[in-house]
C-alpha positions in Angstrom: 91.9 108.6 69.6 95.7 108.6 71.8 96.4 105.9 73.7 94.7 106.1 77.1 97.2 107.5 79.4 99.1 105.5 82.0 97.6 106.8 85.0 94.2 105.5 83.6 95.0 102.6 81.9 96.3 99.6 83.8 97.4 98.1 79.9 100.6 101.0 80.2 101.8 99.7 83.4 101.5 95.9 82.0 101.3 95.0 78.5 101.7 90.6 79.3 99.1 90.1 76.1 101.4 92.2 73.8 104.6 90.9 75.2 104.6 87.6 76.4 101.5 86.7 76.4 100.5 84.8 73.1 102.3 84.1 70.1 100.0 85.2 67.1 96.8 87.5 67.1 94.3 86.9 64.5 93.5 89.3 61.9 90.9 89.9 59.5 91.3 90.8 56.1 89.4 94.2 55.4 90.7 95.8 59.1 92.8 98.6 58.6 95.4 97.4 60.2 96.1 94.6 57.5 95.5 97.0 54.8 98.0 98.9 56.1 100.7 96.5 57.7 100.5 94.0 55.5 103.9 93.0 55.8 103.7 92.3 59.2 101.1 89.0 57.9 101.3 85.8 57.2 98.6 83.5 55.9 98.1 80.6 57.8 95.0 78.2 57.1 93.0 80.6 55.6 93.2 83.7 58.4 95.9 86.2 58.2 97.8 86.7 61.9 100.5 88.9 63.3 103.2 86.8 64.1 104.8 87.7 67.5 108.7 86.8 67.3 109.1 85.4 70.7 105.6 86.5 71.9 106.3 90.2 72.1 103.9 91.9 69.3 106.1 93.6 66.6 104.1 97.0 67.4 104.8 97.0 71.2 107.0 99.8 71.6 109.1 100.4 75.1 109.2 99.0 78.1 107.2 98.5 81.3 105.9 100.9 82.3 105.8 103.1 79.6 104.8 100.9 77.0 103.4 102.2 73.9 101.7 100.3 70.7 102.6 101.6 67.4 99.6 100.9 65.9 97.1 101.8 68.9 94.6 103.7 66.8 94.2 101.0 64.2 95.4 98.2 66.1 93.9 95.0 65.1 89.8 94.0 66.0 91.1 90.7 68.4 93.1 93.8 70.5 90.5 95.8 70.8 88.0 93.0 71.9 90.7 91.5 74.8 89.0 91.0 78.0 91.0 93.1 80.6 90.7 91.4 84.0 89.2 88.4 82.8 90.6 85.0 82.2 92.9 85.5 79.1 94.1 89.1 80.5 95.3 87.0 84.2 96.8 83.8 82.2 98.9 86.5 79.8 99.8 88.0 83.7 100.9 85.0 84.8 103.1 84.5 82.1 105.0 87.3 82.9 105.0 87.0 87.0 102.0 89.2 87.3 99.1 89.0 89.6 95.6 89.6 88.3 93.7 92.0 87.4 90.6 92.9 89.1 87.7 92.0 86.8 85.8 94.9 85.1 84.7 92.9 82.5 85.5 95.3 79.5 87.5 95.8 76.8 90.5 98.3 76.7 88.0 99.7 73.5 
């Protein structure tokens, strides 16, 4: 599946949770993504995570607001499952100087 585009997707104009956001993302062993980026993991306490060099994710590609993730079709389960509008989406926001979402209470899929 492409990346939605950026007339649909708020993510595009955005992207505070892949670049400023948060400094690790979690990842599981048997995704796809750490089968196939393994290099980009580190062990840490028993959970393999994608560090993110001064919180920008190593697969964010571009600039707002064409901003493109490398690894979009296979990125990692945590990105999938982040709450757009909701709570963590408006702190990673606020990181960065932007206002809130509106809350649709989904997940970017």
């Amino acid at each position: 599946m492409p990346p939605p585009s950026p007339t649909t997707d708020p993510c595009r104009d955005c992207g505070a949770c892949c670049a400023q956001g948060f400094d690790c993302v979690e990842v599981e062993a048997d995704e796809p993504f750490a089968l196939l980026h393994r290099a980009l993991l580190q062990p840490d306490f028993g959970v393999l995570q994608l560090r993110r060099p001064g919180g920008r994710c190593p697969c964010l590609l571009g600039a707002r607001p064409t901003l493109r993730c490398e690894a979009y079709p296979l990125r990692p389960q945590s990105c999938r499952d982040f709450p757009v509008g909701e709570d963590s989406c408006a702190e990673a926001r606020a990181r960065i100087g932007l206002p809130p979402l509106p809350q649709v209470g989904t997940a970017t899929g």
